[in-house]
N, C-alpha and C positions, 0 to 999 in steps of 0.2 A: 464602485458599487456593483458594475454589471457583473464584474470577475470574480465578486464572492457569490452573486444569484447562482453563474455559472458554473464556480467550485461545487456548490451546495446541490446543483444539479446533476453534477457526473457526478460527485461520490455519494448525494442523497439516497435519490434514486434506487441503484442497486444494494444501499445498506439496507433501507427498507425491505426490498424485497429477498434480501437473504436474511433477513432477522426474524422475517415474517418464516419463514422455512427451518429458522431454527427453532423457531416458535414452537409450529407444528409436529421436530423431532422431540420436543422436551417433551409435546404432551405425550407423544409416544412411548415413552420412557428411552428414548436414546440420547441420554443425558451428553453420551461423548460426542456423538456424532453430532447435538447442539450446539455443544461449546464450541467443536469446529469451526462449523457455521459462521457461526457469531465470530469468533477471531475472522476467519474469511470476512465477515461482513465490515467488520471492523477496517481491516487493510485493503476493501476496496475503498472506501470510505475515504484513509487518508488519498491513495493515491490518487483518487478520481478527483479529488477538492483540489491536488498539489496541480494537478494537472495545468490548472488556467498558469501558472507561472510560465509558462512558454506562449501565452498569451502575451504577456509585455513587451514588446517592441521596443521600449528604452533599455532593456538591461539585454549585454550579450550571450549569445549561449552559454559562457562560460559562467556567468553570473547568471542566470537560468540555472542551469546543473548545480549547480554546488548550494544553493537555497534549496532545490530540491532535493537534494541530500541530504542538506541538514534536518529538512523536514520529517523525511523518512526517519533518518536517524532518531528524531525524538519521537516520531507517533509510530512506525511500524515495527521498528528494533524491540522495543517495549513488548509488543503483541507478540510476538515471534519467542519472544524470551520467557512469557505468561501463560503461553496457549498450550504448552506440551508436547509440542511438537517435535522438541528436543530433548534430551537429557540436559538436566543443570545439577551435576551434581557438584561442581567447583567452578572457578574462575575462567578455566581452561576451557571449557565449556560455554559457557558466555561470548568467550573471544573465539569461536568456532562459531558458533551461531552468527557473529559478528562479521567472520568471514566468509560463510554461506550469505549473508545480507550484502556484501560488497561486491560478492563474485556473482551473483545472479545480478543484481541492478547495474552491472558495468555491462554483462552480455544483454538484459534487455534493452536498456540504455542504446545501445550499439544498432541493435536491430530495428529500434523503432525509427533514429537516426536515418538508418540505411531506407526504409519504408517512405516516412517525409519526404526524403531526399527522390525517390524513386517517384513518389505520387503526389508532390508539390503542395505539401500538407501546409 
């Protein structure tokens, strides 16, 4: 129970307060510069909730990463896919986006590793 308090607090948290900002572009009329937002707010969201997964001390890293993979894989792939951010004008394009989603979470992945590692996280 603490570890969903906890999820619900990293990714709460900041969703709020960038919703609340896209809030304030809508009324502006920067409908785009909104929807950003909101997609950002969205994908802190998951990531901040997945986060407690490296919270469990029962499961190995390895089994750590790849739940959080999957995770992303069903709640950030989607937003990424929705947002505009890319062209989608075919298949080939999905599987690009898909590949920009694997190539950037292996190098942050890598770098946050290295940091932990560095600052006994």
């Amino acid at each position: 129970m603490q570890l969903i308090f906890s999820g619900l607090l990293r990714g709460g948290i900041p969703f709020v307060i960038m919703s609340v900002i896209a809030l304030i572009l809508n009324f502006q009329g920067k409908s785009a510069d909104a929807w950003s937002t909101f997609c950002t707010a969205l994908i802190i969201l998951f990531v901040g909730a997945a986060t407690v997964i490296y919270n469990i001390e029962r499961f190995s890293l390895f089994k750590q990463t790849l739940l959080h993979i999957m995770i992303m894989l069903v709640t950030v792939y989607p937003v990424l896919l929705l947002s505009g951010w890319f062209p989608l004008r075919n298949f080939g394009d999905a599987l690009f986006v898909l590949l920009i989603f694997f190539v950037v979470g292996a190098v942050l992945w890598v770098v946050f590793l290295l940091l932990a590692k560095i600052f006994d996280w």
